[in-house]
Backbone as CSV, one residue per row, in Angstrom:
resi,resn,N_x,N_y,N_z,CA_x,CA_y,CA_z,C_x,C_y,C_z
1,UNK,38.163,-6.685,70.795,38.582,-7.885,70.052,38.370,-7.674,68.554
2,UNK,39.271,-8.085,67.508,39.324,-7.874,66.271,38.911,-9.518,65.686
3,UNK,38.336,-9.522,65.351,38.232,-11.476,65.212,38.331,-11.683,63.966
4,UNK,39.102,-11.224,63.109,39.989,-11.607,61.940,41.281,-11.925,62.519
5,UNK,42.033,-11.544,63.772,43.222,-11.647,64.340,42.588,-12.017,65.306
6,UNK,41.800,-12.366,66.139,41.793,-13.629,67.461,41.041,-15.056,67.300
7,UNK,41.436,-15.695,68.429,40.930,-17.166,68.069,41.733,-17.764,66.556
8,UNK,42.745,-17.803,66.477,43.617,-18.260,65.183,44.533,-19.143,65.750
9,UNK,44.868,-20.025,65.615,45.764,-21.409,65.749,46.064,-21.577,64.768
10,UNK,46.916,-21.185,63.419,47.332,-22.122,62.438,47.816,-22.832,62.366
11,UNK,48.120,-23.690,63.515,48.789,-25.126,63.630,47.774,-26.394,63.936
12,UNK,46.239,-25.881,64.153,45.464,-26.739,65.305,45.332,-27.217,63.277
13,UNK,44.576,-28.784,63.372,44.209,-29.328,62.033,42.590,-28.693,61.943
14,UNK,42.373,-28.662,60.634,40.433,-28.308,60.730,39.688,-29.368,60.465
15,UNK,38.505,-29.230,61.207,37.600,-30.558,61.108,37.147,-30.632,59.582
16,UNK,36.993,-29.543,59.005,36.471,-29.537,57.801,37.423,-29.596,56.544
17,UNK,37.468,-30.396,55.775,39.127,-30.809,54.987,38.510,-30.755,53.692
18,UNK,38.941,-30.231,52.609,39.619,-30.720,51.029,38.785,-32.192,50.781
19,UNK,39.508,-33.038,51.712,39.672,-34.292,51.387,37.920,-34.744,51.595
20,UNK,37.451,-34.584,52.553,36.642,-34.491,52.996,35.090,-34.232,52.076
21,UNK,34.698,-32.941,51.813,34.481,-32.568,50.468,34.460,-33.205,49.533
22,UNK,35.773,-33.537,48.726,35.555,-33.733,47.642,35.053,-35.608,47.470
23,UNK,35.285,-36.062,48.891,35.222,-37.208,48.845,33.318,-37.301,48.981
24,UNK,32.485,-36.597,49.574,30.755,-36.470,49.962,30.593,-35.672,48.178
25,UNK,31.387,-34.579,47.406,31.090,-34.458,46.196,30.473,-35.722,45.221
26,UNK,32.075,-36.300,45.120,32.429,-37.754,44.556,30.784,-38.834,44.281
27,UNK,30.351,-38.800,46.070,29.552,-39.717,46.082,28.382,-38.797,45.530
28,UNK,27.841,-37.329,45.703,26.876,-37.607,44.951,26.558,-37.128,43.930
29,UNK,27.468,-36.702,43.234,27.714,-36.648,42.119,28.150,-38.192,41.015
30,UNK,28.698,-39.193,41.653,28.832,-40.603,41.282,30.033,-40.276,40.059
31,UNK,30.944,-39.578,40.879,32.445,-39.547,40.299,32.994,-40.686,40.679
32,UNK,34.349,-40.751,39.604,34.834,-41.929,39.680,36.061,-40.668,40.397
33,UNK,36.909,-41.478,40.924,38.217,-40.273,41.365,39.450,-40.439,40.125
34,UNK,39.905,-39.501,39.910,40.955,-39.194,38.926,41.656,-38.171,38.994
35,UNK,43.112,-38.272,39.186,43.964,-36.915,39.593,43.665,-36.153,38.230
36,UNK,44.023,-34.531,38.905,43.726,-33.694,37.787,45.641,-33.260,37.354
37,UNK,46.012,-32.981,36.396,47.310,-32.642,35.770,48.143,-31.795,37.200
38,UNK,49.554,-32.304,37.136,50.695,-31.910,38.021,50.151,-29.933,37.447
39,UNK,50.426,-29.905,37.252,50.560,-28.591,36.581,48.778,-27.546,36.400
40,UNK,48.586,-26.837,37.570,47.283,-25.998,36.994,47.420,-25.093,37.479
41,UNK,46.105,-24.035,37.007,46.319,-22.533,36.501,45.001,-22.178,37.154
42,UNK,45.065,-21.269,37.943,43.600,-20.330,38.099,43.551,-18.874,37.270
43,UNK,42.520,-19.099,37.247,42.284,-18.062,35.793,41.207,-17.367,36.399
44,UNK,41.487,-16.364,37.340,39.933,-15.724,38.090,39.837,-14.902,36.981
45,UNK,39.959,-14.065,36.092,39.505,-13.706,34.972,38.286,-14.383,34.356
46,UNK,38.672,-15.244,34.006,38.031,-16.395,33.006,38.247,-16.336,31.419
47,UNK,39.481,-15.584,31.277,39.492,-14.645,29.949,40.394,-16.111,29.120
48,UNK,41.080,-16.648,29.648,41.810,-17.765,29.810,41.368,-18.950,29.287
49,UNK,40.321,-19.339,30.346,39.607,-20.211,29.818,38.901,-20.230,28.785
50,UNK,37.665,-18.833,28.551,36.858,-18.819,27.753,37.509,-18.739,26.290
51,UNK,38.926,-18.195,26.066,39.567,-18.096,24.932,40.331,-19.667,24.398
52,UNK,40.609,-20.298,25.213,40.879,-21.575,25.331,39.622,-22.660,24.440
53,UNK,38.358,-22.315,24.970,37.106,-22.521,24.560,36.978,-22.176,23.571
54,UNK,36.724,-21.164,22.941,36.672,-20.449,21.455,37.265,-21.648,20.294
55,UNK,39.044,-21.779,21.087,39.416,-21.765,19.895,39.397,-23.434,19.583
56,UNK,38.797,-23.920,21.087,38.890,-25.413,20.740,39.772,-26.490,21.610
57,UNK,40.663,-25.577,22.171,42.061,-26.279,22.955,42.105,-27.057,23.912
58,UNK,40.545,-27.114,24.545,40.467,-27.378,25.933,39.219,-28.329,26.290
59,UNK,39.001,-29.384,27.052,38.390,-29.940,27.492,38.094,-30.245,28.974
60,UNK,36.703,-30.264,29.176,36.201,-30.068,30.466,36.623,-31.414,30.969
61,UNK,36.749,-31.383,32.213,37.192,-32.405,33.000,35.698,-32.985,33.342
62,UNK,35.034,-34.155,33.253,34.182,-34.612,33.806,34.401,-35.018,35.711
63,UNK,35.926,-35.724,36.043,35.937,-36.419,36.954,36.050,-34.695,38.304
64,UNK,35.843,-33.712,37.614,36.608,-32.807,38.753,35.192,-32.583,39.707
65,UNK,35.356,-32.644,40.819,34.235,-32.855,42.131,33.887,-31.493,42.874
66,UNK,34.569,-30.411,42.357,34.377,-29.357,43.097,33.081,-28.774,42.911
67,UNK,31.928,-28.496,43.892,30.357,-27.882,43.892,30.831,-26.358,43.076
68,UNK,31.517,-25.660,43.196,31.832,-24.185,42.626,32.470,-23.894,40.900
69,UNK,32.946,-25.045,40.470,33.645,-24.526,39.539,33.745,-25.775,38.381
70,UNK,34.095,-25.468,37.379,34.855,-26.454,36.408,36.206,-26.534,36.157
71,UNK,36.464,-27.424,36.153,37.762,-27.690,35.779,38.057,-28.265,34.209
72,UNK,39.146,-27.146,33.356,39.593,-27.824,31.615,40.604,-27.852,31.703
73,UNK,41.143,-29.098,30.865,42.586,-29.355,30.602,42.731,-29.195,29.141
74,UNK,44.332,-28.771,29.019,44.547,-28.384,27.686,45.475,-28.371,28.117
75,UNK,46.900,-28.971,26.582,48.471,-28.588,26.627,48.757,-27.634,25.851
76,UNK,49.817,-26.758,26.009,50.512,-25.674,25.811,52.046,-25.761,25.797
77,UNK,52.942,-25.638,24.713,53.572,-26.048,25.027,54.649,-27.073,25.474
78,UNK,53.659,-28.328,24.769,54.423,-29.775,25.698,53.831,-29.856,27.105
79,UNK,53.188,-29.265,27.875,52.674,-29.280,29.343,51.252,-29.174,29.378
80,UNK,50.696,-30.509,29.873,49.265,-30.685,30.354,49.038,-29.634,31.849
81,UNK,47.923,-29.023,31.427,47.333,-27.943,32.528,46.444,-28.214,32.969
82,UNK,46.131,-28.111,33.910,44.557,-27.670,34.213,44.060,-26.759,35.011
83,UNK,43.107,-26.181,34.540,42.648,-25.161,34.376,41.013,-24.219,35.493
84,UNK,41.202,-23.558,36.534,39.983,-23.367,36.668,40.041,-21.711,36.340
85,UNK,38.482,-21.182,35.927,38.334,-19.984,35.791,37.446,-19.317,36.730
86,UNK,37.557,-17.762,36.806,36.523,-16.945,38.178,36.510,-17.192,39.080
87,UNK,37.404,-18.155,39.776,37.667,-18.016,41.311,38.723,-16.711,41.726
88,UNK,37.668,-15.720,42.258,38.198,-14.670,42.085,38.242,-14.189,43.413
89,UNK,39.184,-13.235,44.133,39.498,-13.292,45.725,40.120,-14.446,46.185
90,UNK,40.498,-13.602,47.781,41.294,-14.461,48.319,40.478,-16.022,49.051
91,UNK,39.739,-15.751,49.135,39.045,-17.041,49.845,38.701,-17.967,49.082
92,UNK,38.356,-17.412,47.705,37.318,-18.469,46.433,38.838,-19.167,45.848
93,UNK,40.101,-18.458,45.838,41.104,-18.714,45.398,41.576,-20.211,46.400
94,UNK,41.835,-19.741,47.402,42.420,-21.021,47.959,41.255,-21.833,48.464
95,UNK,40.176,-21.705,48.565,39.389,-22.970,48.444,39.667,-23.778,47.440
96,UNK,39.982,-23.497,46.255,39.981,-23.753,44.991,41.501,-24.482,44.750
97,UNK,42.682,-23.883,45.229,43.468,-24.642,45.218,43.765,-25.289,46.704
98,UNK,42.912,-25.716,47.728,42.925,-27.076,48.683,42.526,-27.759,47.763
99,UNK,41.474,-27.981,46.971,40.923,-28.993,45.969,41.883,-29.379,45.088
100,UNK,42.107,-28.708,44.538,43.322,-29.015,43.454,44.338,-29.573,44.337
101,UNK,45.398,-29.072,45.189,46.086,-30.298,45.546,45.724,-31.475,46.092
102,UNK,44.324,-31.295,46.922,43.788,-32.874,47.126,43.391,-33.869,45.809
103,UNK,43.380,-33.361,44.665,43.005,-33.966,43.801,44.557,-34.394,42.776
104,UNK,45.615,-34.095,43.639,46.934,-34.888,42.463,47.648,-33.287,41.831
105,UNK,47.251,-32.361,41.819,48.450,-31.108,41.839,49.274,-30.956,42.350
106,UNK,50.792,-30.629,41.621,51.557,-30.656,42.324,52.172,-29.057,41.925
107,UNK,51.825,-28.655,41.028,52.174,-26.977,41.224,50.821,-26.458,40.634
108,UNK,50.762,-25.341,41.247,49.749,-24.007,41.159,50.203,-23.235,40.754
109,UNK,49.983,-22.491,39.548,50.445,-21.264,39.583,48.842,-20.636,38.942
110,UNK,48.852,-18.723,39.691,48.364,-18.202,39.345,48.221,-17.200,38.798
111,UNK,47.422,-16.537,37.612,47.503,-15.310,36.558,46.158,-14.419,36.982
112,UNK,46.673,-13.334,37.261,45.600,-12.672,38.158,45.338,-10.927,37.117
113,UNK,44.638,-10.828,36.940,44.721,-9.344,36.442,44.511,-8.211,37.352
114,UNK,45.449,-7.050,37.514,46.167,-6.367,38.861,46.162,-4.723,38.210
115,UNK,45.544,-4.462,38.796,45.821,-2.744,38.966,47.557,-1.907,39.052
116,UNK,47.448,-0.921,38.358,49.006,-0.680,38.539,49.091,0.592,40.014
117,UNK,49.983,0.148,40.465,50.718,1.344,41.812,51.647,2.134,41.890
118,UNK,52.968,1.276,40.985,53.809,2.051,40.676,53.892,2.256,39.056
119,UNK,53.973,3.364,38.890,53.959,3.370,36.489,55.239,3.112,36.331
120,UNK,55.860,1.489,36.167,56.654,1.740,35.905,56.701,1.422,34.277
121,UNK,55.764,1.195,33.862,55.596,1.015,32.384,53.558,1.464,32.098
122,UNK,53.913,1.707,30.766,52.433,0.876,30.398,52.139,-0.160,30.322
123,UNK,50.872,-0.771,30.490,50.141,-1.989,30.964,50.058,-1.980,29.291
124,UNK,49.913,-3.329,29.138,49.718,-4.492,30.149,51.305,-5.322,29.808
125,UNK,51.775,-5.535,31.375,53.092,-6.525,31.667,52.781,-7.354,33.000
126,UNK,53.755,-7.746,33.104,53.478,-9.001,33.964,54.358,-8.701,35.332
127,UNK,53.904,-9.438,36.464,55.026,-9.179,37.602,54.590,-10.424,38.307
128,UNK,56.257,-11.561,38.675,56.723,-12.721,38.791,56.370,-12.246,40.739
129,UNK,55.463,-12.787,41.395,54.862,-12.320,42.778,55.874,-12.948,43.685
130,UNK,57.126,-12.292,43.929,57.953,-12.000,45.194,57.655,-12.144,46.556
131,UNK,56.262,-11.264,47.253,55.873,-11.107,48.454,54.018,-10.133,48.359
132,UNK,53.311,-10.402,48.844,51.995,-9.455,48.659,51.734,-9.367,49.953
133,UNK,51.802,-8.060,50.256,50.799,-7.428,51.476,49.508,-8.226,52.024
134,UNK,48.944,-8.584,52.910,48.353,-9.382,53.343,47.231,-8.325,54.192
135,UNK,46.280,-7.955,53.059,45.295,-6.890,53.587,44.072,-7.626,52.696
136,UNK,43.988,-8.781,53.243,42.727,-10.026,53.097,42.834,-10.508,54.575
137,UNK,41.540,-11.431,54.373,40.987,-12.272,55.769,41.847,-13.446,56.051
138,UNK,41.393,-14.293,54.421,42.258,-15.750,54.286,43.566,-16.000,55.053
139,UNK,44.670,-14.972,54.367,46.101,-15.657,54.723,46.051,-15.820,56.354
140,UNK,44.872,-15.189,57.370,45.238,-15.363,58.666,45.061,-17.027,59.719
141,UNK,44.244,-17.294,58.547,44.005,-18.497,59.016,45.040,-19.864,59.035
142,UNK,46.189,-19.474,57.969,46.634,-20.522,57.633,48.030,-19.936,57.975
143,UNK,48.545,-18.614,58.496,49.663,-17.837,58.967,49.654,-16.880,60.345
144,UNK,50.575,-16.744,61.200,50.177,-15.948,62.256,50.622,-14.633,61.689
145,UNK,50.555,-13.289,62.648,50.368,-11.993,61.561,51.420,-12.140,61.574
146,UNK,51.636,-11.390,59.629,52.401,-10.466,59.450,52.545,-9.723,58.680
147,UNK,53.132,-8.756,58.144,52.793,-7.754,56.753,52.831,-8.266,56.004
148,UNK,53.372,-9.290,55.267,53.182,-9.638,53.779,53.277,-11.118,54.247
149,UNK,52.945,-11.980,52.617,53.400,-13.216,52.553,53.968,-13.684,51.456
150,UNK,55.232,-14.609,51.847,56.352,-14.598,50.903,56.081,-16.164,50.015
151,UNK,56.456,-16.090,48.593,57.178,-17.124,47.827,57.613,-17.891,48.717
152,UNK,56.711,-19.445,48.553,57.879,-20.259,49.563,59.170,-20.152,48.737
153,UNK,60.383,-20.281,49.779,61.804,-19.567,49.270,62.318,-20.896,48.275
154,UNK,61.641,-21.879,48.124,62.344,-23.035,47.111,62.060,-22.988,46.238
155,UNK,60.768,-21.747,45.919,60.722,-21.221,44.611,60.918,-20.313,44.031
156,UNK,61.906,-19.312,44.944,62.333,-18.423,44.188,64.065,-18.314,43.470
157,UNK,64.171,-19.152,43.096,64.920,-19.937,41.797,63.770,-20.093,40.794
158,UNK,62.903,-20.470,40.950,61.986,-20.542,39.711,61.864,-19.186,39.058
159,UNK,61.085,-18.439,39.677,61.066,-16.718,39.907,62.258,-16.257,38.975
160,UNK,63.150,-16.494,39.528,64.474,-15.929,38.610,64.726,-16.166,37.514
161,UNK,64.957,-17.635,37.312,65.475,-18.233,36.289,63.983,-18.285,35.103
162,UNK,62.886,-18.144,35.590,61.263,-17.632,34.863,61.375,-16.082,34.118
163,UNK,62.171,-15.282,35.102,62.339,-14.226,34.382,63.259,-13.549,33.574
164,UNK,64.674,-14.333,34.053,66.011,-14.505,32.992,65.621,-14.776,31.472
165,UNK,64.879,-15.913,31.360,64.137,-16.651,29.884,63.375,-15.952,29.233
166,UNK,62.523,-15.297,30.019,61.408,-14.580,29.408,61.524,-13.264,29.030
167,UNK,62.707,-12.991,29.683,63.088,-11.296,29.427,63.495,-11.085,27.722
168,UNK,62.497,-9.951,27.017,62.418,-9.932,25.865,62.011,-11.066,24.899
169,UNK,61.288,-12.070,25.179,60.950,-12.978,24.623,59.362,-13.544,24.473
170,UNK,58.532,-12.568,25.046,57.374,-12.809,25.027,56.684,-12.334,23.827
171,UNK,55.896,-13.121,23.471,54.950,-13.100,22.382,54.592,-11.540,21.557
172,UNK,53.746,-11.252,22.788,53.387,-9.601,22.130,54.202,-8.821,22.762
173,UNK,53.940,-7.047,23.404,54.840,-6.200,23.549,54.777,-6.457,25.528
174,UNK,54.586,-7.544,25.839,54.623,-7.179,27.253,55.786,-7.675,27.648
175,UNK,56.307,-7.471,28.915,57.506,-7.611,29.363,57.102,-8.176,31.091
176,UNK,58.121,-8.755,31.492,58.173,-9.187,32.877,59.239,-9.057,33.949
177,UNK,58.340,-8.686,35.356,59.298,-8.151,36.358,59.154,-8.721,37.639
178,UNK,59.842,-8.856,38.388,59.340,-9.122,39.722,59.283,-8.615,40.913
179,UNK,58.711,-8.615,42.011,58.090,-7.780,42.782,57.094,-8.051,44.279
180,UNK,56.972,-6.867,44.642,55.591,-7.352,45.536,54.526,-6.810,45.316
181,UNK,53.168,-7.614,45.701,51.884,-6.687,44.962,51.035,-6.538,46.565
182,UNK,50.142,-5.848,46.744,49.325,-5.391,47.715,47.949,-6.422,47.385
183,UNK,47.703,-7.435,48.028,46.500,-7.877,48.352,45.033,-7.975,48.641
184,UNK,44.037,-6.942,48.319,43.034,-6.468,48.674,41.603,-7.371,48.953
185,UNK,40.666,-7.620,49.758,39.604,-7.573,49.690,38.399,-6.724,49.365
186,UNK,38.682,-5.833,48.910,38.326,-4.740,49.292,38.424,-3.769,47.666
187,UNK,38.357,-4.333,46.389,38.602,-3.661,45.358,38.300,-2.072,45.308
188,UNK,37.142,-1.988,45.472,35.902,-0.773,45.107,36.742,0.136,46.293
189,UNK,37.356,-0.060,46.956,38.030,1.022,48.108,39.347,1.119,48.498
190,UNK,39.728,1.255,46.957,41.206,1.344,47.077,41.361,2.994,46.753
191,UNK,41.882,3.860,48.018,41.435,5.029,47.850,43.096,5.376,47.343
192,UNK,43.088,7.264,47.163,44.425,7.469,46.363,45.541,7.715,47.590
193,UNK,44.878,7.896,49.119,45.670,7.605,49.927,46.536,6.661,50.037
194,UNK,45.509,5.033,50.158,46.108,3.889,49.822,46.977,3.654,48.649
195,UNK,46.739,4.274,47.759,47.713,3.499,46.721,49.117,4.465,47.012
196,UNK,49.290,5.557,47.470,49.938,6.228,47.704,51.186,5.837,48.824
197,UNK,50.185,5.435,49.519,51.021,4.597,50.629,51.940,3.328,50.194
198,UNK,51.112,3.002,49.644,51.505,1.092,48.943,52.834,1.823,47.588
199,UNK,52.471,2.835,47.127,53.768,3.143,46.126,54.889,3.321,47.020
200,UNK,55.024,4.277,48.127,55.946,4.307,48.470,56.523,3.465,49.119
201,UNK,55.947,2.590,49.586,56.762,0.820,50.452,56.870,0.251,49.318
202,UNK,56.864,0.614,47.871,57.882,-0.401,46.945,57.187,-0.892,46.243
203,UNK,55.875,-1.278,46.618,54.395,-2.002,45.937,54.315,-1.747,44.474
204,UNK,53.850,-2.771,43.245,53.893,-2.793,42.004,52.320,-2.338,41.612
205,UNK,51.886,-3.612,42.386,50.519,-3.560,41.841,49.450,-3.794,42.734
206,UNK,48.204,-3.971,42.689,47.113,-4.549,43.559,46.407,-5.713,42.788
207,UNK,46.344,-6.858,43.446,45.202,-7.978,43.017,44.319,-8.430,44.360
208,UNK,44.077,-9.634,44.079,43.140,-10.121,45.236,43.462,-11.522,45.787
209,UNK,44.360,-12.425,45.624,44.786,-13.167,45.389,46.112,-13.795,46.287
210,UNK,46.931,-13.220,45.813,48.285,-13.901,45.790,48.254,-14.125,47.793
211,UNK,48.337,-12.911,48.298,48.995,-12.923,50.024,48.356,-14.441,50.436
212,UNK,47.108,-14.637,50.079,46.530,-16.121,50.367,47.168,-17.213,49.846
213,UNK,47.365,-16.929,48.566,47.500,-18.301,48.569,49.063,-18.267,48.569
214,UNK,50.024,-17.709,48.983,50.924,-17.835,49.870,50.874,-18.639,51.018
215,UNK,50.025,-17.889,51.886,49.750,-18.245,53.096,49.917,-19.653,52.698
216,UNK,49.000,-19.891,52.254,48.258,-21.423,51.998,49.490,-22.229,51.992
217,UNK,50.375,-22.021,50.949,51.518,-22.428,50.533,52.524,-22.791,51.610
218,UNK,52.572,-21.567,52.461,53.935,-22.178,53.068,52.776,-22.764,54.090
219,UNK,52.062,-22.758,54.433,51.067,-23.639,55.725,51.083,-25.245,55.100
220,UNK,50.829,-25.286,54.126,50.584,-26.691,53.498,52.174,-27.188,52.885
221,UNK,52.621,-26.326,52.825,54.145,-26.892,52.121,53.985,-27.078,50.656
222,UNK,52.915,-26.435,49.941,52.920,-26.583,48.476,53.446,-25.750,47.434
223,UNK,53.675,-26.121,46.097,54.330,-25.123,45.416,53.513,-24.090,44.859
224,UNK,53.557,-23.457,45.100,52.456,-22.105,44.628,53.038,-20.642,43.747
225,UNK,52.879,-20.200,42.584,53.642,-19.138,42.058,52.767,-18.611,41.037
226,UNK,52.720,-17.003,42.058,51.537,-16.315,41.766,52.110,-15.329,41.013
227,UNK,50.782,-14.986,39.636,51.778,-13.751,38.740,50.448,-12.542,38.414
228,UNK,51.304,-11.492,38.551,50.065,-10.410,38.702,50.040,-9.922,36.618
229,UNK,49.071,-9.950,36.117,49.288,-9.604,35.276,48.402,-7.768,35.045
230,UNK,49.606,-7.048,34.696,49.253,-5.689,35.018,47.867,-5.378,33.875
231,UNK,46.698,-4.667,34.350,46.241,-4.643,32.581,45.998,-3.503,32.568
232,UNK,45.787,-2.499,33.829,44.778,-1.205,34.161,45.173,-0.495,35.714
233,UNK,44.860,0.643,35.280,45.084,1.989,36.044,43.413,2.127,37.034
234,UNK,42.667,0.909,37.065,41.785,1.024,38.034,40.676,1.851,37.256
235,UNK,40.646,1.668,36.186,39.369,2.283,35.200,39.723,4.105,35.248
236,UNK,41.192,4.561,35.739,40.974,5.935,35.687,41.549,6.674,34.651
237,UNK,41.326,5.639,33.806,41.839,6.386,32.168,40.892,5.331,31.269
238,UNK,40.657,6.198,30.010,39.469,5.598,29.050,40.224,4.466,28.446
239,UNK,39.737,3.553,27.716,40.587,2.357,27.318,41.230,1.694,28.416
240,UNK,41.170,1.522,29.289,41.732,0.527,30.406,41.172,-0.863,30.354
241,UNK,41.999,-1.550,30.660,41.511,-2.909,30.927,41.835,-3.858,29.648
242,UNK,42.792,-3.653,28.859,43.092,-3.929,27.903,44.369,-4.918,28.000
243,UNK,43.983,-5.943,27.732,45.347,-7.417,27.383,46.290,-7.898,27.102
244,UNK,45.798,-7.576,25.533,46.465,-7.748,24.158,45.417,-8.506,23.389
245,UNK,45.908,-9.185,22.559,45.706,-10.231,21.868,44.961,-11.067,22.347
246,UNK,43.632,-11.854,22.149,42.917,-12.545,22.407,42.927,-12.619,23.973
247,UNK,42.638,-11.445,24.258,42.928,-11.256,25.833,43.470,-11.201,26.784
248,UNK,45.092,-11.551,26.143,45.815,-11.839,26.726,46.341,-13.191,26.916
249,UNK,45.386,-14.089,26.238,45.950,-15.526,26.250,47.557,-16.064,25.643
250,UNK,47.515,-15.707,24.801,49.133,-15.953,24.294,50.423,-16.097,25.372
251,UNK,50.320,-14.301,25.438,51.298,-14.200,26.374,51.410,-14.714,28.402
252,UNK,50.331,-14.770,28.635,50.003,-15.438,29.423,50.600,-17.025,30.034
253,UNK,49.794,-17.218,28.822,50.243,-19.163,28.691,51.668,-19.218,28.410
254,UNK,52.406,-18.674,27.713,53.412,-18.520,27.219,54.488,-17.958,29.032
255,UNK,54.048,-17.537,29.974,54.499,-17.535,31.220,54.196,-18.627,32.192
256,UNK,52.914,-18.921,32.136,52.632,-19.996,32.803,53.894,-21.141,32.271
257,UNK,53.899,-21.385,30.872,54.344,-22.702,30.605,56.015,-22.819,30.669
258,UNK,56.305,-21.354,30.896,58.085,-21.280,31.391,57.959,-21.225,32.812
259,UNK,56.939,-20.890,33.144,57.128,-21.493,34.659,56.854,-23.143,35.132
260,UNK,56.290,-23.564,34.803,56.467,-24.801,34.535,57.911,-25.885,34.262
261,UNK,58.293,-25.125,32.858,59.150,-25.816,32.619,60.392,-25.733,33.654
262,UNK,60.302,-24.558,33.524,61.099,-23.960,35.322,61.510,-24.990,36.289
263,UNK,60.060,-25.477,36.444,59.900,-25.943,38.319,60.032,-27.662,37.688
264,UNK,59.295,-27.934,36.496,59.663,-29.292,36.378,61.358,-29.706,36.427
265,UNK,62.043,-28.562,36.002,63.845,-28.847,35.749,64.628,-28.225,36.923
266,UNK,63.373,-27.974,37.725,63.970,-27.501,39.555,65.173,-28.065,39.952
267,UNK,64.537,-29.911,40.111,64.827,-30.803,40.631,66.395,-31.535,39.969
268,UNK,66.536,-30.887,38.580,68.030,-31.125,38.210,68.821,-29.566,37.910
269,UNK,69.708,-29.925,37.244,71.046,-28.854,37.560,71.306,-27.930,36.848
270,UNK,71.437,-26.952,36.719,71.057,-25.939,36.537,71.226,-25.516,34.096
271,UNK,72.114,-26.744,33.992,72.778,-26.909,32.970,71.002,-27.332,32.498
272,UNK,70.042,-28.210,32.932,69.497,-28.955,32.418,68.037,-27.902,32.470
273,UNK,68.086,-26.628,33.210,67.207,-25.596,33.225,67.171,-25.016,32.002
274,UNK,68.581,-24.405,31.923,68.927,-23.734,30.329,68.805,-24.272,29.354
275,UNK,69.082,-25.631,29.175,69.143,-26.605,27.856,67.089,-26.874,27.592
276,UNK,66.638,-26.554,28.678,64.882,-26.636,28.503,64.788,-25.675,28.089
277,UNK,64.601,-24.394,28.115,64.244,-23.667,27.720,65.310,-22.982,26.390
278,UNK,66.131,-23.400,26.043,66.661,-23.126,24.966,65.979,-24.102,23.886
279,UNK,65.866,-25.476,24.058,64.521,-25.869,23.166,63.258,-25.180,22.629
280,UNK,63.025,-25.070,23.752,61.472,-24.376,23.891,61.548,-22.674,22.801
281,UNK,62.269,-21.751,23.355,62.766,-20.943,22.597,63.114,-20.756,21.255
282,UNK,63.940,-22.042,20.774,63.990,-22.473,19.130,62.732,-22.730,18.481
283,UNK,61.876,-22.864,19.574,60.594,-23.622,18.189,60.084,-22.804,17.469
């Protein structure tokens, strides 16, 4: 018996809920309840947040109930965010966003910093998360097996039309692509077999992240759009791990907030997608 793959029902409900939680938080902590912004960002980095902090932009949420983390809001853009940082892996990740949609989120998106697999550039660029290999624990709980887990498909129009806009238009010298990334629990043992393998099935990059909260996504029916941001070759060259610019915040936010604008102009026609971001673009 493998008991990461037996005893799994992802249809049975769990006794233990989101709702649940944050509601025994609430009380003893002596929160008042208050949705947190349509629109938030996990930042397992924390490079995000803490630069956010520096410069002033951002304020801590008092009403947010979660025992693990803080939650800051800050706009970017015209778009209120909010914000958690260092929920890092697949499990700390979607714990983190059950809370967030029990608390009034209505999109997630996440910025993950990702090892490269295939060179198809120098780092650091970005890749718009298509599908990730599902070589974590999490996605099994909330999906029955299978090799990867996909973009729920009503957002990949976002995906596209996120990377149509952004192509050549980002801040500093990074650029954006889309793709599938390989999923890991398992950082410290990503051997050159493995990555070898994962290059040749097509694989971009490695994070820790995304295959979950996929899962999560199409299990819960939420909008979820995960972005690997490339920075490093896995420490096997000197200078690795490198951003850009204040860490990478610029260009970053500057994806997050076209994805956004994206998914907010989902819901009308396609005339009224382009005419958003051709604003946005002029400023």
């Amino acid at each position: 018996m493998i008991p990461i793959l037996e005893n799994k029902d992802p249809d049975a409900p769990s006794v233990f809920t989101a709702d649940g939680l944050l509601r025994e938080a609430r009380r003893q902590k002596r929160l008042e309840e208050h949705p947190v912004p349509a629109v938030c960002l996990l930042d397992p980095d924390g490079d995000i947040v803490r630069q956010l902090a520096i410069r002033g932009l951002s304020t801590r949420c008092p009403f947010w109930a979660c025992y693990h983390t803080d939650l800051h809001r800050f706009t970017w853009e015209g778009i209120e965010i909010g914000v958690v940082g260092c929920a890092v892996g697949a499990s700390f990740a979607v714990l983190v966003a059950e809370e967030l949609f029990a608390s009034g989120c209505e999109l997630l998106i996440s910025v993950t910093s990702s090892g490269q697999i295939a060179p198809v550039q120098e780092p650091p660029y970005f890749i718009l998360i298509e599908k990730a290999l599902r070589d974590e624990g999490t996605s099994y709980h909330y999906l029955s097996p299978t090799e990867y887990s996909h973009i729920p498909a009503g957002l990949l129009p976002v995906l596209e039309e996120t990377k149509n806009h952004l192509d050549g238009v980002l801040c500093g010298a990074a650029s954006i692509l889309c793709g599938a990334t390989w999923t890991t629990d398992a950082p410290f043992r990503e051997s050159q077999a493995a990555i070898d393998h994962h290059r040749r099935a097509g694989i971009l990059a490695v994070e820790m992240e995304a295959a979950a909260l996929y899962a999560f996504a199409q299990a819960r029916q939420k909008s979820v759009v995960c972005v690997a941001h490339v920075t490093n070759q896995m420490a096997s060259i000197e200078g690795d791990f490198e951003k850009g610019d204040a860490d990478g915040m610029q260009d970053s936010l500057q994806v997050v907030a076209a994805i956004g604008r994206v998914w907010q102009a989902s819901a009308s026609t396609p005339d009224a997608i382009k005419a958003a971001f051709s604003q946005s673009l002029q400023k």
